[in-house]
C-alpha positions in Angstrom: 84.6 -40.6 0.0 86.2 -37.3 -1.6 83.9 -33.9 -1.8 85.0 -32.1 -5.2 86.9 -29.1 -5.3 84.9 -25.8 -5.1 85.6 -22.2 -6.8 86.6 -19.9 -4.1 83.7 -18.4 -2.0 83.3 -14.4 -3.1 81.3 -12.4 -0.5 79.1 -10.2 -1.4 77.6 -12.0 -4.4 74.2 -11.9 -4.6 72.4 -15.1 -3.9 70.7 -16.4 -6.5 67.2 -18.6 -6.6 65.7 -21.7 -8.6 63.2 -23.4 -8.8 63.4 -27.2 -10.5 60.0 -29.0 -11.5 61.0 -32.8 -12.0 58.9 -35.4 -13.5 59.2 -39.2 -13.8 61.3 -39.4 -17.3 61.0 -40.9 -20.6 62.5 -42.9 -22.9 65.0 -40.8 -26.2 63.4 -42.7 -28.3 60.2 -45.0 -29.0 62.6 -47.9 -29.9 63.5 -51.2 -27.6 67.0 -49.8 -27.5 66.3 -46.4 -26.0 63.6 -48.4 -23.5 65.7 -50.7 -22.5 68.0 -48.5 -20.7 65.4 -46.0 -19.1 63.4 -49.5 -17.5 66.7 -50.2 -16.3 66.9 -46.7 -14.2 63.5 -46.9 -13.7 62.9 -50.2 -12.6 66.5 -50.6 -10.6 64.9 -47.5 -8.3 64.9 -49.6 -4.4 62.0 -46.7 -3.9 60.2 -48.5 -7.0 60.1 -52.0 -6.6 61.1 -52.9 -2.8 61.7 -56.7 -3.7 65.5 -58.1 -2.2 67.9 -56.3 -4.8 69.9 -60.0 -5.5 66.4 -61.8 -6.1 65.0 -58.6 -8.2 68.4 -57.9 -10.4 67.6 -61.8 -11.5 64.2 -61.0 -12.6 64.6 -57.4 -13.9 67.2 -58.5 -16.4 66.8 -61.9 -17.0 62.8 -62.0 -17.7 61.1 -58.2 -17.6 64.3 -56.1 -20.0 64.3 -58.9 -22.4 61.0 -59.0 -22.9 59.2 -55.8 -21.8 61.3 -53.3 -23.4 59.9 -54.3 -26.8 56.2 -54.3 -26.0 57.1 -50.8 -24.2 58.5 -49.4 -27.4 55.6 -50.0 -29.2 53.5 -48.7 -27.0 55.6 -45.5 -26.8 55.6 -45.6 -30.6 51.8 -45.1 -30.6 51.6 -41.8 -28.9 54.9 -40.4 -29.9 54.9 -37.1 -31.4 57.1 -35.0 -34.5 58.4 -33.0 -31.3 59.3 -36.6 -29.2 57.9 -37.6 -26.1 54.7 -35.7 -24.7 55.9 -36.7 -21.3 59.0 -34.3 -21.8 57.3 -31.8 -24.0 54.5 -30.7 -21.4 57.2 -30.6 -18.6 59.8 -28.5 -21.1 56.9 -26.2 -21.4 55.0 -26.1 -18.4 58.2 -24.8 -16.8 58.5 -21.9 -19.3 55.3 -20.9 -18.5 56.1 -21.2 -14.2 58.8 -19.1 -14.9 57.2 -16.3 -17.5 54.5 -16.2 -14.3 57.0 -15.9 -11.6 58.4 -13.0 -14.0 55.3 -11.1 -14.3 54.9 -11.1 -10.6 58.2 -10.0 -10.3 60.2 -12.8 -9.5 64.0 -13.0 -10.1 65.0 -16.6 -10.2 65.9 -19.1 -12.4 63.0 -21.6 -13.7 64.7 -25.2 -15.0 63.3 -28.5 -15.5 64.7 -32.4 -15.0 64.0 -36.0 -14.8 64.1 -38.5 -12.4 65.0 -41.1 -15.0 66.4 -40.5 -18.2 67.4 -36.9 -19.3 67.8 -33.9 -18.4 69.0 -35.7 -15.4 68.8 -34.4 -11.8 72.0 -34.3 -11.1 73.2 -32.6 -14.7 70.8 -29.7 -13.9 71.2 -29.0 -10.1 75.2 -29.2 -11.3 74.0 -26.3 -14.0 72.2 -24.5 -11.7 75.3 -24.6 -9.4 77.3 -23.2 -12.2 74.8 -20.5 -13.0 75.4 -19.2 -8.9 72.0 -20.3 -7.8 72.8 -21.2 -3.8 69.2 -21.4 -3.5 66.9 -24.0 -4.9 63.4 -25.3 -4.3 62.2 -29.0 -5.7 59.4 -29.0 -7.3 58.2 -32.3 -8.2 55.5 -33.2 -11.1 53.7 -35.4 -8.1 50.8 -33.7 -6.6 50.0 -36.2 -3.7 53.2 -37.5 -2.5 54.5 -41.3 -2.1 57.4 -42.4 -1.5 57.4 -44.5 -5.0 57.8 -41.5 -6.7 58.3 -38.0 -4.8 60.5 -39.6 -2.1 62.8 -40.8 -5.0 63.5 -37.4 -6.4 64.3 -36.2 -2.9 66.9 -39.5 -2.9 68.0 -38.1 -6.2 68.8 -34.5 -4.9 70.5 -35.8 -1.8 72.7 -38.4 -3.6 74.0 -35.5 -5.7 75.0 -33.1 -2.7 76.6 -36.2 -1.3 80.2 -35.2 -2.5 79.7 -31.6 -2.6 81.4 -29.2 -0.2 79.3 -26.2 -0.8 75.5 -27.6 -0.9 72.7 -24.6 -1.7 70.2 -23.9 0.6 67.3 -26.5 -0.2 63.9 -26.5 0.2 61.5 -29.4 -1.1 57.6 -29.5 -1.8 56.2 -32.3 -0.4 52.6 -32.7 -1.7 50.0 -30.3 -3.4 46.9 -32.3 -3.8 44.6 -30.2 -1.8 45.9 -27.1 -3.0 43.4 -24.8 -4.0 44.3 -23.5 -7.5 45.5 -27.2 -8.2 42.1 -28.5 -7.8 40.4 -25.5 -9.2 42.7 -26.2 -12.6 41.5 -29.7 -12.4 37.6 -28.2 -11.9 38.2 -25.7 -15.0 39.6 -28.7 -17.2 36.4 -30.7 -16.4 33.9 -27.8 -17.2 35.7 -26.5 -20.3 35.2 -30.7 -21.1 31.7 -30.8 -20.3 30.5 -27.4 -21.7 31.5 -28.7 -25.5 30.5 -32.1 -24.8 27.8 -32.4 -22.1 27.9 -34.4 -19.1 28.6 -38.5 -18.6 26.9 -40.7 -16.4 29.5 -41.4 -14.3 33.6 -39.3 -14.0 36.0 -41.6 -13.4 39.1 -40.0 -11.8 42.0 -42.9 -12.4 45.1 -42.3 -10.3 48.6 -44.4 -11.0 48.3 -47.0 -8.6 50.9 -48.4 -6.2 51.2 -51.8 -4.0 48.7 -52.1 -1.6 52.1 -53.0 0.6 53.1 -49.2 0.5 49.5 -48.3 2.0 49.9 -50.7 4.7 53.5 -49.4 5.6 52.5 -45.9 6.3 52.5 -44.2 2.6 50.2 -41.5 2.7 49.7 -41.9 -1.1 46.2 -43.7 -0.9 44.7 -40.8 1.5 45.9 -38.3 -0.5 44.5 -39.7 -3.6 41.1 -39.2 -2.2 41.1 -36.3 -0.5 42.2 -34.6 -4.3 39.2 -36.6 -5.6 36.5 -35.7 -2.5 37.7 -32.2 -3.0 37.0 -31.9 -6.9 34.0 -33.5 -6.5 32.9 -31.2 -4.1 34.2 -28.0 -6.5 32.2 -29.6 -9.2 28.7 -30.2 -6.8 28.8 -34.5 -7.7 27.2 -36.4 -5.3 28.9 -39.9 -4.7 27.2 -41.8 -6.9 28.5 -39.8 -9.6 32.0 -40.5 -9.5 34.3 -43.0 -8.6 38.6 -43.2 -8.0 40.4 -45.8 -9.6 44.0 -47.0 -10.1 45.5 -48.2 -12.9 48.7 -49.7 -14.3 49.5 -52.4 -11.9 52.4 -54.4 -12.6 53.5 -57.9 -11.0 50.8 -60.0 -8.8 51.2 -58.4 -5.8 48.1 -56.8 -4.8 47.8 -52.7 -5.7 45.7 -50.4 -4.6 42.4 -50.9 -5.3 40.0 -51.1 -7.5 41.6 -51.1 -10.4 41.0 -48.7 -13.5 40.5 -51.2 -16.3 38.2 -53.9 -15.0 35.9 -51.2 -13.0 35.5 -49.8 -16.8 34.8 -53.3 -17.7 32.0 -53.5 -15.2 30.6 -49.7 -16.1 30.0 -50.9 -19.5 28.5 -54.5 -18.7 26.0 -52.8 -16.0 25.1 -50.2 -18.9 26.6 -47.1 -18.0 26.7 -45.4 -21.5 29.0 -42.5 -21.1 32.1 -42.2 -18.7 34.8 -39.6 -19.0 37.8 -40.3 -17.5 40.6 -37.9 -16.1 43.9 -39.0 -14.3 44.6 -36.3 -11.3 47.5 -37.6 -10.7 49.6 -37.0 -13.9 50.0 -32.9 -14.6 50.9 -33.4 -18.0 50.2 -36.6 -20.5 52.4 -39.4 -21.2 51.9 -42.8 -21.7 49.9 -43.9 -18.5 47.3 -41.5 -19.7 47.1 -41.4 -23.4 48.0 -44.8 -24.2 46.7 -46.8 -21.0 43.8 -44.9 -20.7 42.9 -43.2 -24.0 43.4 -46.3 -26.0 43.7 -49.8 -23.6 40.5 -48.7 -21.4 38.6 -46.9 -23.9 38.6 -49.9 -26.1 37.4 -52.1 -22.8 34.6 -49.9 -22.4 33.2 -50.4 -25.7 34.4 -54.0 -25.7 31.9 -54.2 -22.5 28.9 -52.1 -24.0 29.8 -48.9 -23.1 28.4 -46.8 -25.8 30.8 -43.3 -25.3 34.0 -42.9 -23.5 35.9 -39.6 -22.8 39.1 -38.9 -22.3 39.7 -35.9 -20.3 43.2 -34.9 -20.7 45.7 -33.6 -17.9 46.2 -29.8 -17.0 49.5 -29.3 -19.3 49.4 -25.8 -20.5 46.6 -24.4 -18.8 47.1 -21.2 -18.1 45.2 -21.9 -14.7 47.6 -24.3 -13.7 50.3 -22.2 -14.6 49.2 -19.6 -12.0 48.5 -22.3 -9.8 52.0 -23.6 -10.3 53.1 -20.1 -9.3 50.9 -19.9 -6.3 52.5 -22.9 -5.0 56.1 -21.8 -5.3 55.2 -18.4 -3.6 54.4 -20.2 -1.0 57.6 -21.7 -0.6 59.8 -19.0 -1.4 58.4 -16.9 1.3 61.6 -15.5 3.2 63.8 -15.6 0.2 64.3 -12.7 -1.8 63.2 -13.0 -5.4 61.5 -10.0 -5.8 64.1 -7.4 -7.2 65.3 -5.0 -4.7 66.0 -1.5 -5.9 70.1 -0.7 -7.5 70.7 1.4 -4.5 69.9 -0.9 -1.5 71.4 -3.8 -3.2 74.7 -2.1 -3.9 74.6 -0.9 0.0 74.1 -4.5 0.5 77.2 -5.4 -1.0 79.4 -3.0 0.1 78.3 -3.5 4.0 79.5 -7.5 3.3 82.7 -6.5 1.6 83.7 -3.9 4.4 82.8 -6.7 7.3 84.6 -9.4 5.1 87.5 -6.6 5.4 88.0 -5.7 9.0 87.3 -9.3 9.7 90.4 -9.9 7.5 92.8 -7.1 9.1 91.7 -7.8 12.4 93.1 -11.4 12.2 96.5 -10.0 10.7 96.8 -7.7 13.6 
């Protein structure tokens, strides 16, 4: 183990503040090639798929590559936009809009963006940040209720990185949000900006990305979480319990995941005949291809396959402008004894002339 070589320390340079959203990643490309390579990442993650790494290398690139990565692309293909990836558009965007908030309340800091898998990469942009002076940076990640399949990982990411680095910023990570209040009151104005153009179903369906029902049973707090986000938005929106229900969907393997599961509870909605369900995933903050091609395509045609007569597709928060405050709210809260509000010329220039003078007489003294 080596630690790089750093640029010499300066004192009295002002310290500098960031704040990086990461989301899961995405494929360049809708192509088996450009799959093939993000599954790998994705799939090689021990925080993914905790199966012995000798026994899981076998399968992941002897049966699941070879074969999946093709059936991935086309599903990819099917919601891919002129701009690329919706996945990495809404995340490019939503953190513009964090950071033009955190301006107008009169934040100084720096507002970037990365991927767990795939590019930007977490390591690329915390080594950009680093170059840019910021020796203070807060994780955001995309995951409102945390597991350790997913927010956990991005934490492993961040820690890997400062691993061979001799001067590490001052870190602070958000854990969960999934009972925050403005995240659930963007969530209730989604729904009732939904409902006011297209009435109300018989029955919301709130469809979170499942897990392994092994993660629940080893302490993951993932599950809980799940429902408290749902019992609390059902609460803001006044349903009573028979008019909702929480799902999870993509399950992958035969273990057993969290249950019930999205698709063949639809299934059963539509066979009892339930004629309208909308369907919104709380657990994704932008869309991608769990939501708009799983969901939006895969489970509405199961509905109507079953008898459902009208399916709605509710989609995630992306560039609401309430979620872009609530985004905001959250970082305040975390930034709170860090100074990102800009201080006036004169008291910052005092500042910096009280560390030079100490970084002075601390000098001479050890000479005499």
């Amino acid at each position: 183990m080596y630690f790089r070589k750093e640029p010499s320390h300066t004192h009295g340079k002002i310290t500098k503040v960031a704040v990086l959203l990461v989301n899961l990643g995405t494929p360049e490309a809708p192509t088996a090639s450009a799959v093939r390579p993000y599954l790998r990442e994705f799939l090689s993650d021990p925080r993914v798929v905790e199966i012995p790494r000798l026994i899981w290398w076998c399968i992941l690139n002897m049966i699941i590559l070879p074969f999946r990565s093709g059936k991935s692309a086309e599903k990819y293909a099917t919601i891919w936009t002129d701009k690329g990836s919706p996945l990495r558009l809404h995340t490019e965007q939503q953190a513009a809009m964090l950071g033009e908030v955190l301006a107008e309340r009169g934040h100084q800091l720096t507002v970037a963006h990365a991927m767990r898998y795939g590019q930007p990469s977490v390591p690329d942009v915390l080594k950009s940040l680093k170059e840019e002076g910021c020796d203070r940076i807060l994780i955001l990640p995309a995951y409102p209720q945390y597991s350790a399949t997913t927010t956990a990982s991005i934490f492993d990411a961040v820690f890997s990185h400062y691993q061979r680095e001799r001067n590490i910023p001052e870190l602070r990570l958000i854990k969960h949000y999934h009972d925050h209040d403005g995240y659930v009151l963007a969530l209730e104005e989604s729904i009732l900006a939904h409902w006011a153009m297209h009435g109300r179903p018989d029955k919301l369906v709130m469809s979170f990305h499942g897990t392994p029902k092994r993660t629940l049973m080893m302490g993951d707090p993932y599950f809980c979480e799940c429902h408290k986000t749902a019992r609390l938005l059902a609460t803001a929106l006044g349903l009573t319990q028979d008019q909702y229900m929480v799902t999870f969907q993509s399950r992958f393997g035969k273990a057993e995941w969290l249950q019930p599961y999205t698709q063949p509870t639809i299934e059963k909605l539509g066979a009892a005949g339930v004629g309208r369900i909308d369907v919104i995933c709380p657990g994704f903050i932008g869309d991608c291809l769990e939501t708009l091609e799983e969901i939006n395509m895969e489970v509405r045609h199961a509905f109507i396959e079953h008898g459902g007569k009208e399916f709605h597709y509710i989609p995630c928060l992306n560039e609401s402008p309430v979620w872009a405050t609530a985004m905001a709210e959250i970082v305040e809260q975390h930034l709170i004894g860090w100074h990102t509000i800009e201080m006036p010329a004169q008291q910052g220039q005092k500042q910096r002339a009280a560390a030079i003078s100490l970084a002075q007489a601390k000098h001479f003294g050890a000479e005499a």
